[in-house]
C-alpha positions as CSV (number, residue, x, y, z in Angstrom):
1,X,23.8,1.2,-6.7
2,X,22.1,-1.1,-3.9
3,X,23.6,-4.3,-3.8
4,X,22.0,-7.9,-2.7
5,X,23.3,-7.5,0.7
6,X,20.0,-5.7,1.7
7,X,19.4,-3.8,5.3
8,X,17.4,-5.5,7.9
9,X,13.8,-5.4,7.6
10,X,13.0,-3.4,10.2
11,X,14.6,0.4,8.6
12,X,13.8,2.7,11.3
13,X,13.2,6.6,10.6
14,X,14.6,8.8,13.4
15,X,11.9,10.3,15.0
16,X,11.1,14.2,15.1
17,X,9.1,15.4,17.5
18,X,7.7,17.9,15.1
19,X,6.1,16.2,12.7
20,X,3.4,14.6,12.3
21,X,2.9,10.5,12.8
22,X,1.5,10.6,8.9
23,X,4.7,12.4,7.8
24,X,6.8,9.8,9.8
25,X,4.8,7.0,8.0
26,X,5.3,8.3,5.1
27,X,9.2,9.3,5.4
28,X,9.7,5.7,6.9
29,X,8.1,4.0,4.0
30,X,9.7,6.2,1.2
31,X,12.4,5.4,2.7
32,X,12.3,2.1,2.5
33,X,11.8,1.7,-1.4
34,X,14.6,4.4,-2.3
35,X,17.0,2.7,0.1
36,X,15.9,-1.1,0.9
37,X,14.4,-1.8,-2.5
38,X,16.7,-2.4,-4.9
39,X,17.2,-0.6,-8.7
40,X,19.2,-2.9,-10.5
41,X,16.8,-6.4,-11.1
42,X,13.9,-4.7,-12.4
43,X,10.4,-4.3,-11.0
44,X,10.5,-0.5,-10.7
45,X,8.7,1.6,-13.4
46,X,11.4,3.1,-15.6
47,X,11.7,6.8,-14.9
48,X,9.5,9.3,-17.4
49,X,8.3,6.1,-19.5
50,X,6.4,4.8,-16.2
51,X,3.9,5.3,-13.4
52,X,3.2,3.1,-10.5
53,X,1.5,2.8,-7.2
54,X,3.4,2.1,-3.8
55,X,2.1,1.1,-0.5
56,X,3.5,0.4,2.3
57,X,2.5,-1.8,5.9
58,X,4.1,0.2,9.0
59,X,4.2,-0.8,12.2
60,X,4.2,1.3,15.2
61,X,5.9,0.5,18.5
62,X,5.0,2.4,22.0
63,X,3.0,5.6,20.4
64,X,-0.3,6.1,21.8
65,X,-3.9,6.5,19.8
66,X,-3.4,8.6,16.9
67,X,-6.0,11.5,16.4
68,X,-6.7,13.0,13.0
69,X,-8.1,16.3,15.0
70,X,-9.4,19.5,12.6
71,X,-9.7,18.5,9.1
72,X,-7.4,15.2,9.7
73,X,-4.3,16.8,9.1
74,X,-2.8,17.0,12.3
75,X,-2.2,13.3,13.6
76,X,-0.8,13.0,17.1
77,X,3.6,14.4,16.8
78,X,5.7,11.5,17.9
79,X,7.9,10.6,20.3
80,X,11.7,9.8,20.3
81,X,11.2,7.1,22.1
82,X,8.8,5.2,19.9
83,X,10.0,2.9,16.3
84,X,8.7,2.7,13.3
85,X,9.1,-0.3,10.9
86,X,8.3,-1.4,7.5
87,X,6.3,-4.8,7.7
88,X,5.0,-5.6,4.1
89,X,5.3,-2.7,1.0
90,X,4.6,-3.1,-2.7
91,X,3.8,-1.8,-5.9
92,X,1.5,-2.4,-8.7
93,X,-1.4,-1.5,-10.8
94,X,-2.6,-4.5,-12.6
95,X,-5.7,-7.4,-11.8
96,X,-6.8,-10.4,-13.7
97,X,-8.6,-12.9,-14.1
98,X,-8.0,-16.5,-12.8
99,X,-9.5,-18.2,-16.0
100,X,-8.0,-16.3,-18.6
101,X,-5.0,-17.4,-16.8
102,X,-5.3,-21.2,-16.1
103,X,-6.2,-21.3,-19.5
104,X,-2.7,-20.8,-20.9
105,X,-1.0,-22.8,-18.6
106,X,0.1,-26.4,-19.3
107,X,-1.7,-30.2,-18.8
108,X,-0.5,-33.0,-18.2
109,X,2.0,-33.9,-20.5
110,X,1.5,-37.9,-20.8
111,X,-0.8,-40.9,-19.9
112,X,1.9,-42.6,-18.8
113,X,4.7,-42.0,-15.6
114,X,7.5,-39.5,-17.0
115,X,11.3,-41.5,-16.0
116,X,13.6,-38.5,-15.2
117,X,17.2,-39.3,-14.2
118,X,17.2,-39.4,-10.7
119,X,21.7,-38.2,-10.7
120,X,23.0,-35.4,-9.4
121,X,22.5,-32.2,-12.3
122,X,25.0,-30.2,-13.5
123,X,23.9,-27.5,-10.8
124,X,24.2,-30.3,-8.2
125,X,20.4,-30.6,-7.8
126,X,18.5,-33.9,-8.1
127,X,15.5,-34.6,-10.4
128,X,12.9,-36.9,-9.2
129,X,10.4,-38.9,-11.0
130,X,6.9,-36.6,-11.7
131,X,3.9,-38.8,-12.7
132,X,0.8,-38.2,-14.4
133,X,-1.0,-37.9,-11.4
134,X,1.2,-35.9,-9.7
135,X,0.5,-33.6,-12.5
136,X,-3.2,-33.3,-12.0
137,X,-2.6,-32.4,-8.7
138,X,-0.6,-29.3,-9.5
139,X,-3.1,-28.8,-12.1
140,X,-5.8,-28.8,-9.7
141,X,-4.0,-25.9,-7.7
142,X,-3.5,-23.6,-11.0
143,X,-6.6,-21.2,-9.5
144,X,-4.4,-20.8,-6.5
145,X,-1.5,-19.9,-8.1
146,X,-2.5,-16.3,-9.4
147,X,-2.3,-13.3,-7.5
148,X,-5.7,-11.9,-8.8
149,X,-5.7,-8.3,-7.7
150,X,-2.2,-6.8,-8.3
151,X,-3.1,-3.7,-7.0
152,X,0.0,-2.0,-4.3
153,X,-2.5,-1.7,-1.3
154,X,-4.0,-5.8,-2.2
155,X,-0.4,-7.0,-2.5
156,X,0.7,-4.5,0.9
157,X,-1.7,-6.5,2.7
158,X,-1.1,-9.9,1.3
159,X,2.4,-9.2,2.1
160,X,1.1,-8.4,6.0
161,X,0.0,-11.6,6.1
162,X,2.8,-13.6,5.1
163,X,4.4,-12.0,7.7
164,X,1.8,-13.2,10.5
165,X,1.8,-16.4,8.7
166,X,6.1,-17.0,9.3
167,X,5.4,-15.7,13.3
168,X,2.7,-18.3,14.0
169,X,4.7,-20.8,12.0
170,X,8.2,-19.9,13.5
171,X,6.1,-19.6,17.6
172,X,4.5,-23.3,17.3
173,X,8.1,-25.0,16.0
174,X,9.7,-23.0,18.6
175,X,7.0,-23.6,21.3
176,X,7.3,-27.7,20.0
177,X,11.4,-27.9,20.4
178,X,11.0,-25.8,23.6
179,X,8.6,-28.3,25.3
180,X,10.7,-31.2,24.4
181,X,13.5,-29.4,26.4
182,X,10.7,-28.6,29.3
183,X,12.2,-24.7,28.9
184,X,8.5,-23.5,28.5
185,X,7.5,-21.1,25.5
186,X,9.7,-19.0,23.4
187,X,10.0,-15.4,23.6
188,X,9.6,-13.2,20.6
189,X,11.8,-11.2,19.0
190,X,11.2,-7.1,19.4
191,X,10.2,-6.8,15.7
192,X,7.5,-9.6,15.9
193,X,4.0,-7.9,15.8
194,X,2.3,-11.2,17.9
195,X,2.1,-12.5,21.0
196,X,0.4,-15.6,22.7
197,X,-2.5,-14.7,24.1
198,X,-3.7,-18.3,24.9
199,X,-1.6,-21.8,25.7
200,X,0.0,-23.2,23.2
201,X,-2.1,-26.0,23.2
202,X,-4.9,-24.4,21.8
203,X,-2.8,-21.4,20.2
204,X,-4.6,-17.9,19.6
205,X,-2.4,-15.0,19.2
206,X,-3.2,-11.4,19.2
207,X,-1.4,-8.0,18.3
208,X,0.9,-7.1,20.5
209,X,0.4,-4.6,22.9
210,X,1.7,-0.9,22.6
211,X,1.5,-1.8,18.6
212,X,-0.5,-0.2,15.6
213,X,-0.4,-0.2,11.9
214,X,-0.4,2.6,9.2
215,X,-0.9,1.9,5.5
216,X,0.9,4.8,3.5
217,X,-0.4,4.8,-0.4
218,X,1.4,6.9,-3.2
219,X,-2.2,7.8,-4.6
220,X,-5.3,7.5,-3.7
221,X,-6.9,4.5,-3.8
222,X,-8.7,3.8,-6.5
223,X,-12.7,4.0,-6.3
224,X,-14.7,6.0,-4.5
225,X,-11.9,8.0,-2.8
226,X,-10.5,9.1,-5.7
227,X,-13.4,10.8,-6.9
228,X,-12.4,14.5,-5.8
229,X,-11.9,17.9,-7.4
230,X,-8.8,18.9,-9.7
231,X,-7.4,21.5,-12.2
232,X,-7.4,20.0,-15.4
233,X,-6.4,21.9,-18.8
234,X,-8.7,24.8,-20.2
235,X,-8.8,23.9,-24.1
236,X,-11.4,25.5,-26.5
237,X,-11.1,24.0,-30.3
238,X,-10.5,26.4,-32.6
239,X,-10.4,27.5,-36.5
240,X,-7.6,29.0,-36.9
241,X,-5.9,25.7,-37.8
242,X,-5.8,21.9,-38.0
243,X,-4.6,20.1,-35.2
244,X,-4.2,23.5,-32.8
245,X,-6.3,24.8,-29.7
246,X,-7.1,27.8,-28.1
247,X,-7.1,28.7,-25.0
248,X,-9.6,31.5,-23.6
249,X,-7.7,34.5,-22.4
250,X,-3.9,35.8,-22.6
251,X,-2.9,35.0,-18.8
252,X,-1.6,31.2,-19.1
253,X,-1.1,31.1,-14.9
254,X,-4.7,32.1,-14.2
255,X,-6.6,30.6,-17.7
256,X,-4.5,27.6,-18.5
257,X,-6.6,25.3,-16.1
258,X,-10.0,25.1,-14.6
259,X,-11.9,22.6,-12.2
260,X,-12.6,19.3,-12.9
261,X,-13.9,16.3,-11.3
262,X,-10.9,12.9,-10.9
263,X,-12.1,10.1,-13.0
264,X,-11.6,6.8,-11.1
265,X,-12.1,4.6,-14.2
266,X,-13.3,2.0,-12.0
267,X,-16.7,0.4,-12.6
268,X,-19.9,1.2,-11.1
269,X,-21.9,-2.0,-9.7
270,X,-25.3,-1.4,-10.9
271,X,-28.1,-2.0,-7.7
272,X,-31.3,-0.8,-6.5
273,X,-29.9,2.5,-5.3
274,X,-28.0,3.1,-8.3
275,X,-29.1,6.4,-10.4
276,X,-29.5,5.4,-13.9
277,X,-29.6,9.2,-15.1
278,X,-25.8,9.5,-15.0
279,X,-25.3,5.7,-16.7
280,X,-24.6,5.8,-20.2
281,X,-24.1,2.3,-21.1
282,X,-24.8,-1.1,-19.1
283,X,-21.9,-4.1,-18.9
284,X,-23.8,-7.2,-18.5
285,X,-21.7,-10.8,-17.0
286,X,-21.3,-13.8,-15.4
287,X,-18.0,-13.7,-14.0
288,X,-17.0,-17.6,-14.0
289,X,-15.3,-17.4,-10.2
290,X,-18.1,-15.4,-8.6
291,X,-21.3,-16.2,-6.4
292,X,-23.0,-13.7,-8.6
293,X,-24.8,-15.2,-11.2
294,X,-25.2,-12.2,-13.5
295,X,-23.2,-8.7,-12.4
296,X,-23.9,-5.1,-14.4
297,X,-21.6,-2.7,-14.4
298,X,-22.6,0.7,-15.7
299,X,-20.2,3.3,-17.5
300,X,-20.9,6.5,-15.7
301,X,-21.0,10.2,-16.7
302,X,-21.7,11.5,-13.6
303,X,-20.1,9.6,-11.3
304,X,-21.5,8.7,-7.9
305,X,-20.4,8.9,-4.3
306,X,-20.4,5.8,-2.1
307,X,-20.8,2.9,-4.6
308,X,-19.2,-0.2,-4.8
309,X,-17.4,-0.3,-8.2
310,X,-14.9,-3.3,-9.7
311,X,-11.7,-2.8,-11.0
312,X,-11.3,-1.0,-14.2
313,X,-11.1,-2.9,-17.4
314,X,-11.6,-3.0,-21.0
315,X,-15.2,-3.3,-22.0
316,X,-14.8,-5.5,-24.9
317,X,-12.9,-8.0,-22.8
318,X,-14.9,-11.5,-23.0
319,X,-16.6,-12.2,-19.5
320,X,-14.4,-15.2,-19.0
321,X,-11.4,-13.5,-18.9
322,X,-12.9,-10.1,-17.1
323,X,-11.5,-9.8,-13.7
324,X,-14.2,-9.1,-10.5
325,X,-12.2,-7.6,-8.0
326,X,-13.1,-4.9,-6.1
327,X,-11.8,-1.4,-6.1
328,X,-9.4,-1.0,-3.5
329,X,-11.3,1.6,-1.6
330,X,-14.2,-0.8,-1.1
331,X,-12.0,-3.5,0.1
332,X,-10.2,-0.8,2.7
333,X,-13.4,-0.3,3.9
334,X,-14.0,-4.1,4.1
335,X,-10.4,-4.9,5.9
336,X,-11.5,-1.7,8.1
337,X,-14.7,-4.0,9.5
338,X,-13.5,-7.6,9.4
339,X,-10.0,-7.4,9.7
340,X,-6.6,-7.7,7.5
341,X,-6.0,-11.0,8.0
342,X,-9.0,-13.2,6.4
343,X,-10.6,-16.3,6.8
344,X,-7.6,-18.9,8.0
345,X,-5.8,-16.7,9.9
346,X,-8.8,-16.5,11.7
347,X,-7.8,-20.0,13.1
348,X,-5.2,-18.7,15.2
349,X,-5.8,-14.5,15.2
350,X,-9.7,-14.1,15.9
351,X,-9.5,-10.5,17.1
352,X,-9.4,-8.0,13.6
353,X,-6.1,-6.5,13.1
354,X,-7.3,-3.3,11.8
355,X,-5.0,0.1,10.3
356,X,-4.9,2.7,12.6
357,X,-4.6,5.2,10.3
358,X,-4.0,5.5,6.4
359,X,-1.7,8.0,4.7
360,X,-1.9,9.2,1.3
361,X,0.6,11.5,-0.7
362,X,-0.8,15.2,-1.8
363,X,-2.0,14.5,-5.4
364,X,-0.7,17.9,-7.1
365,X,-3.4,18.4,-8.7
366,X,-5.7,18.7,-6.4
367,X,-8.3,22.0,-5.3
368,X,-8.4,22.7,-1.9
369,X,-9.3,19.7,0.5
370,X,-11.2,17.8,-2.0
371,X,-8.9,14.8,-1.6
372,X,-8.5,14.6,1.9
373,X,-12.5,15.0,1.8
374,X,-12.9,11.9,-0.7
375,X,-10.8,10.2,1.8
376,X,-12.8,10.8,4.8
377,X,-16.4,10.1,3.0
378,X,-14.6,6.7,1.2
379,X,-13.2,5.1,3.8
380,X,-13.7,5.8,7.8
381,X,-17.3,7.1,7.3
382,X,-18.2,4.1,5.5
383,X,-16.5,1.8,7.9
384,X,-18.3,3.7,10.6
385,X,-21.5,3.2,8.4
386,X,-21.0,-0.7,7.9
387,X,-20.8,-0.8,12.1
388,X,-23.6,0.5,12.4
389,X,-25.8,-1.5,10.0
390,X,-24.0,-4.9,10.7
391,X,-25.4,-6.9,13.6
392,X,-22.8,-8.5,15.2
393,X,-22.4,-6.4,18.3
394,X,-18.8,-8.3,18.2
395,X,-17.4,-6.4,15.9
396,X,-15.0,-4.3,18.5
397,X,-13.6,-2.3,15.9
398,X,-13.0,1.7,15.0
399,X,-12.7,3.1,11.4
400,X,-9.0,4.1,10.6
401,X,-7.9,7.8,10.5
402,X,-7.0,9.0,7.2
403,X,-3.6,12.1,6.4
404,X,-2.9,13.5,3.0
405,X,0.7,14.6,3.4
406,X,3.0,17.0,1.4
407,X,5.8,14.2,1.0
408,X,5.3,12.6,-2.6
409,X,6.1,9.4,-4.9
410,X,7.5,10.7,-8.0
411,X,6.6,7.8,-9.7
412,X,3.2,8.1,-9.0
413,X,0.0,8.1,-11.5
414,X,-1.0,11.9,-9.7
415,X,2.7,13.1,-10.5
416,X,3.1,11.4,-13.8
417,X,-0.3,13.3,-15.0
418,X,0.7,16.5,-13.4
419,X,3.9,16.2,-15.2
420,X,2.2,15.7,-18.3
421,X,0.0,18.8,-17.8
422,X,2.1,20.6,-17.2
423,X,4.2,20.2,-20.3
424,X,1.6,21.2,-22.0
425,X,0.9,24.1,-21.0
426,X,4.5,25.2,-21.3
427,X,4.5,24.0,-25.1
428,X,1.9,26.7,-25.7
429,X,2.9,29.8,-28.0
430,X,3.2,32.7,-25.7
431,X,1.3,35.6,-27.2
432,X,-0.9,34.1,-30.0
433,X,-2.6,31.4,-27.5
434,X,-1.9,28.4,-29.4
435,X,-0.8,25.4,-28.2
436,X,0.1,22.9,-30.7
437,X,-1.5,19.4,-29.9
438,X,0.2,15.7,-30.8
439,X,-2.0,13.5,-32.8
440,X,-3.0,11.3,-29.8
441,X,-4.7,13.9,-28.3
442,X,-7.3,13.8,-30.9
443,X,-9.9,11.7,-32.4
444,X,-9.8,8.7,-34.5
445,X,-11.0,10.7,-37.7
446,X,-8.8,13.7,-37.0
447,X,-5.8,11.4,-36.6
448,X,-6.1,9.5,-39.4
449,X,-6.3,13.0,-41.8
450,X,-3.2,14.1,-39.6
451,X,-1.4,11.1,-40.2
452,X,-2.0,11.6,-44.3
453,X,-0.3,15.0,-44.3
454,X,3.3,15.3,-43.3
455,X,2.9,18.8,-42.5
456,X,0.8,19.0,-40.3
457,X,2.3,16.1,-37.6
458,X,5.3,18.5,-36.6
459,X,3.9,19.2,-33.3
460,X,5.7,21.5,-30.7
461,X,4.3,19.4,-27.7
462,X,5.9,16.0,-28.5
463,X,6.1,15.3,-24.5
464,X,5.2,11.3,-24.1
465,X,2.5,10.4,-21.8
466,X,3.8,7.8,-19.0
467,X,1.8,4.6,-18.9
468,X,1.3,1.9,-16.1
469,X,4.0,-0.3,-15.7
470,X,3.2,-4.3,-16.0
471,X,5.6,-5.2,-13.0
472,X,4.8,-5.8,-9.1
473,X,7.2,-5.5,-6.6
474,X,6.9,-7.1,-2.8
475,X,8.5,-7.2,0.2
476,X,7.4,-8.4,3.6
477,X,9.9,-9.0,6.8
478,X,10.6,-12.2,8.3
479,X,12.4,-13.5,11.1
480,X,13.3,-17.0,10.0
481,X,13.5,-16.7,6.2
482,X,16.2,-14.7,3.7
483,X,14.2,-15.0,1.0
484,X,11.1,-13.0,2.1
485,X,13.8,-10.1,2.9
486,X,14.1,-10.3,-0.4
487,X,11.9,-8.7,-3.6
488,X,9.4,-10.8,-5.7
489,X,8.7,-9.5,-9.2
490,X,5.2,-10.6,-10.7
491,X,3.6,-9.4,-13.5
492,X,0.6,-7.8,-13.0
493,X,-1.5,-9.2,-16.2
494,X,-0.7,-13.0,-15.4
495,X,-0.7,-12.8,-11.4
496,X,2.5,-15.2,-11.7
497,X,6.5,-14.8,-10.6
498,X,8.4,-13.2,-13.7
499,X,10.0,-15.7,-15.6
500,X,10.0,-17.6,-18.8
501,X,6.5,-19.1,-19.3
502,X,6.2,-22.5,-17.7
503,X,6.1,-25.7,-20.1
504,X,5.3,-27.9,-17.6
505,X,2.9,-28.2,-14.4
506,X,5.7,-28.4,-11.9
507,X,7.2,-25.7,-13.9
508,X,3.8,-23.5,-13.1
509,X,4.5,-24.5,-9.2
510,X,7.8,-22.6,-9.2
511,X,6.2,-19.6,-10.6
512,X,3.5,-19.1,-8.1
513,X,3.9,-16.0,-6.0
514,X,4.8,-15.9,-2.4
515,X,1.5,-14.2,-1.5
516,X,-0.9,-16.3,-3.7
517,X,-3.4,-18.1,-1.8
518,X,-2.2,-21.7,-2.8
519,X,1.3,-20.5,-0.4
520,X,-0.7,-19.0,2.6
521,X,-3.0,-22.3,2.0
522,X,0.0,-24.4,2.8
523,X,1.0,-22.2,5.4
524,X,-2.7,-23.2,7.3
525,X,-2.2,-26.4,6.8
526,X,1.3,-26.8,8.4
527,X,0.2,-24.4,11.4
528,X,-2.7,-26.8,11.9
529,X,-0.8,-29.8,12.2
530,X,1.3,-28.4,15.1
531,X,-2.2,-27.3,17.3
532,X,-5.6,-28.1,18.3
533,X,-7.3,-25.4,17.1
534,X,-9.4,-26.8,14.6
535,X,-9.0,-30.4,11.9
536,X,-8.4,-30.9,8.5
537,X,-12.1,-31.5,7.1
538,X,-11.8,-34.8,4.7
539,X,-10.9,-34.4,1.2
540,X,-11.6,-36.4,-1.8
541,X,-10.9,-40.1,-2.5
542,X,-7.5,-39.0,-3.4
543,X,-6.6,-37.2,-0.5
544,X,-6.9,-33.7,-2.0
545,X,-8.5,-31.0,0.1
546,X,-10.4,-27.8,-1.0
547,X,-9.3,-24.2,-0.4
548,X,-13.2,-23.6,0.0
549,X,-14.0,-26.5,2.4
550,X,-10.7,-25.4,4.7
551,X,-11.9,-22.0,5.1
552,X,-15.4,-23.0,5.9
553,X,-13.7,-25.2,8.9
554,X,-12.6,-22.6,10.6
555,X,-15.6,-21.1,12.6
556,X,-19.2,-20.8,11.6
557,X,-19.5,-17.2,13.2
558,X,-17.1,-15.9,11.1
559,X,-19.1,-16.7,7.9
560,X,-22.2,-15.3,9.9
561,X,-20.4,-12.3,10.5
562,X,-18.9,-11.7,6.5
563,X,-22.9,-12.6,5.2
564,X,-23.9,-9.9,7.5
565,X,-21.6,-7.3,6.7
566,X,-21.3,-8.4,2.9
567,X,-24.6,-10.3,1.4
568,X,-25.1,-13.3,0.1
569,X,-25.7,-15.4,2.5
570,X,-28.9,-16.2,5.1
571,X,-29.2,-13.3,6.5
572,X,-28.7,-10.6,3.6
573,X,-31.9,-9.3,3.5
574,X,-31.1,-8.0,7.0
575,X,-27.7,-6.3,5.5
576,X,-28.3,-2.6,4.2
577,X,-24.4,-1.3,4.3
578,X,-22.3,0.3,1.8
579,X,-20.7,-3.4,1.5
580,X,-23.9,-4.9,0.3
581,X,-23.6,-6.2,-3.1
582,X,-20.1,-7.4,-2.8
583,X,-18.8,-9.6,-5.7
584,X,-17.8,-12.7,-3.7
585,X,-15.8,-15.5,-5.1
586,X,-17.6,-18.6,-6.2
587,X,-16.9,-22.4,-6.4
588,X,-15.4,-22.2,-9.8
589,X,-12.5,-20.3,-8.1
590,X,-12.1,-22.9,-6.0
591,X,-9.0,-25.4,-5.9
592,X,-7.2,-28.4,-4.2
593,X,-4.3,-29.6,-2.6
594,X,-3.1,-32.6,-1.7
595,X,-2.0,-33.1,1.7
596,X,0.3,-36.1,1.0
């Protein structure tokens, strides 16, 4: 087994010269979760009961630009000489929403100033005294406590961030302790992905050169490009006998399976260019942390190419508590035009930090190059499309490349469902064609008269069906802090650490994640204390300061350039991109902090 004594952050594959750069991605981030990631705490879907998604943040020192070439398969071979690392990786499958949340954590537990003994603890910790109003305060950050989007690739990139975050943080007390010392300012270490590209005065910081970073994924991402072709199971009900299908023709290799179109279960956002013909039913909301003040979301038949779609959910969940993130192919495409690292980091990085390339794993079931053709229409020709139709001519960026390669995740959702198909083919009666079918293969009605006679629920093909797993791993590197070498576990429903459920407000503190936005919040605020580059705007009476208002500080272009590329703002009716008609969040997912 692994024990806590991990390796260092920065695993390195040895290179092979030939192989592709995707493969080495891939190898080095596989890697990574087999060998840095450890199995005995948890977090990991259990094997045959579970499925998850992985991604992983790679960084590449010293190779030059990579080149997708014919079909995007063959990415420029690498050199000996160059050194892949992981920078961020994580898993999950889960999104929520903030409300449903907030509203099962706790309040303030008194009117009155709570007296705690104030001597050492039994662990040798001291306790301090926590009054109402401190309370509130912690209340008033609840919304940015919760990881919202669980998703591997959202969490991946959140876990990129943290990482820029600890640099800038780590530079700027360096850079202070240096000056006061007159020894100048310090060098970073070979595994940091910034450097200065300003004085430290004023910082900015940029990537460094000879660097570029991959994103592998262990499936495709879900949204548009996972809508590609696959063999699915060739079943024809028949007669012959309750709770049994037939399948057309005697050869099982060549008749078990025919084509069939990957579902992406994510939702279509219903607009002006939206075909209704292939909508059978219309979602209407008002998602409580959204500009939007009334989103529909269509359940498709047919499904459509190139459409902004939100996370899949429940239909009959109540729009309070109906999460409005999007897909994570729209929001590749978005990170593709604006950037990885958002708004605040914006203080100190303004050039985008974009992917070079993304990697996904074969999905077994797929016909021909239908996946890596989803791929290329999802993701770098809609970032290429966005360009074009945006109109800030500042916008110096390219779209990614995008690699399906042959290495796979065995615990992915593609893998979990070819396994499954697979078993039930091979349950299948040889010679009479019959394949006996469990009971939660069929409908309500035939279920329920299954379930009311013995005889007829002793199935052959009793092979289980792996579901999602509720856990989320990260992992990000860090030169300056142990914990961050280490795994967070969050639960993917809640957006919180794992954990007993908190009783107290403080108690909700300690179970905030790492990557939430209340953490990177804090992060801005220290960063901006120890430069120029920008003030903290005035808060309220009580010294709190808004997540919203922060942002908003940083630089008006910015906000031009995400209203131009996004909607919503002045100049939307100039914006006719695939982005337009993002779900943006809205004041009520706001929240404050107080600065005291």
């Amino acid at each position: 087994g692994i024990t806590t004594s991990l390796p260092p952050p920065h695993t390195t594959m040895p290179s092979c010269s030939e192989t592709t750069l995707a493969d080495q991605v891939a190898a080095c981030a596989l890697h990574h979760y087999h060998h840095v990631l450890p199995n005995h705490n948890g977090g990991k879907p259990q094997a045959g009961k579970e499925w998850t998604v992985y991604a992983a943040v790679i960084a590449c020192q010293g190779r030059g630009s990579t080149d997708v070439g014919d079909g995007a398969h063959h990415v420029n071979s690498v050199d000996d000489n160059d050194d892949l690392w992981v920078v961020s990786c994580a898993t999950g499958t889960k999104c929520t929403s903030v409300n449903s949340v907030v509203s099962s954590l706790p309040t303030p537990v008194s009117t009155t100033d709570i007296s705690v003994d104030t001597t050492p603890s039994s662990k040798g910790t001291f306790k301090r005294n926590v009054s109402r109003e401190e309370e509130t305060k912690i209340c008033q950050s609840y919304n940015g406590m919760i990881l919202k989007d669980s998703h591997a690739e959202v969490l991946a990139r959140r876990g990129l961030m943290a990482a820029l975050w600890k640099e800038i943080e780590h530079t700027l007390t360096q850079s202070i302790k240096e000056q006061s010392k007159n020894n100048g300012a310090p060098s970073p270490t070979s595994k940091h992905l910034l450097e200065v590209a300003t004085p430290l005065s004023t910082p900015q910081f940029r990537l460094k050169s000879g660097i570029t970073l991959h994103m592998y994924i262990s499936d495709s991402p879900c949204g548009d490009a996972s809508i590609y072709e696959i063999k699915t199971m060739k079943m024809q009900e028949s007669n012959q006998s309750e709770g049994s299908t037939k399948y057309s023709g005697n050869n099982i290799a060549t008749d078990g399976f025919e084509p069939g179109l990957n579902f992406t279960g994510a939702k279509i956002i219903m607009s002006a260019n939206t075909s209704t013909k292939s909508i059978s039913s219309v979602l209407t909301f008002t998602p409580a942390t959204s500009q939007s003040s009334v989103i529909q979301l269509g359940r498709e038949d047919i499904q459509q190419l190139g459409a902004l779609r939100l996370k899949s959910s429940r239909s009959n969940i109540p729009p309070n508590q109906r999460s409005s993130s999007m897909c994570c192919s729209d929001k590749l495409v978005r990170w593709g035009v604006l950037g990885l690292q958002g708004r605040l980091l914006s203080t100190f990085i303004r050039d985008p930090i974009c992917l070079s390339s993304i990697c996904v794993s074969r999905d077994p079931r797929s016909l021909e190059e239908g996946q890596l053709v989803a791929l290329e229409r999802a993701l770098p020709t809609r970032v290429e499309n966005t360009l074009k139709s945006s109109l800030e001519a500042s916008l110096s960026v390219g779209p990614p490349t995008v690699a399906v390669i042959d290495q796979t995740f065995d615990n992915s959702k593609s893998a979990s469902e070819h396994r499954y198909m697979i078993s039930q083919v091979d349950n299948r009666i040889p010679f009479g064609g019959i394949v006996k079918v469990s009971t939660q293969q069929l409908g309500s009605n035939k279920r329920r008269k299954m379930n009311n006679d013995t005889e007829k629920t002793d199935c052959s093909c009793n092979v289980r069906k792996e579901s999602a797993c509720g856990m989320s791993l990260n992992w990000h590197q860090s030169q300056t802090s142990t914990e961050a070498n280490m795994p967070e576990i969050t639960i993917g429903a809640s957006g919180l650490k794992r954990g007993k459920k908190p009783k107290k407000p403080r108690d909700a503190l300690n179970c905030a994640s790492r990557l939430c936005r209340l953490s990177f919040f804090q992060c801005w605020m220290k960063c901006v204390k120890m430069s120029s580059n920008c003030s903290v705007p005035n808060g309220d009476s009580k010294g709190g300061r808004s997540y919203k208002q922060c942002k908003d500080s940083v630089d008006d272009n910015a906000a031009v350039c995400v209203d131009s590329i996004l909607g919503g703002g002045v100049r939307e009716e100039y914006n006719t991109g695939p982005l337009r008609g993002w779900v943006r969040s809205g004041i009520d997912g706001d929240f404050a902090i107080s600065l005291d």
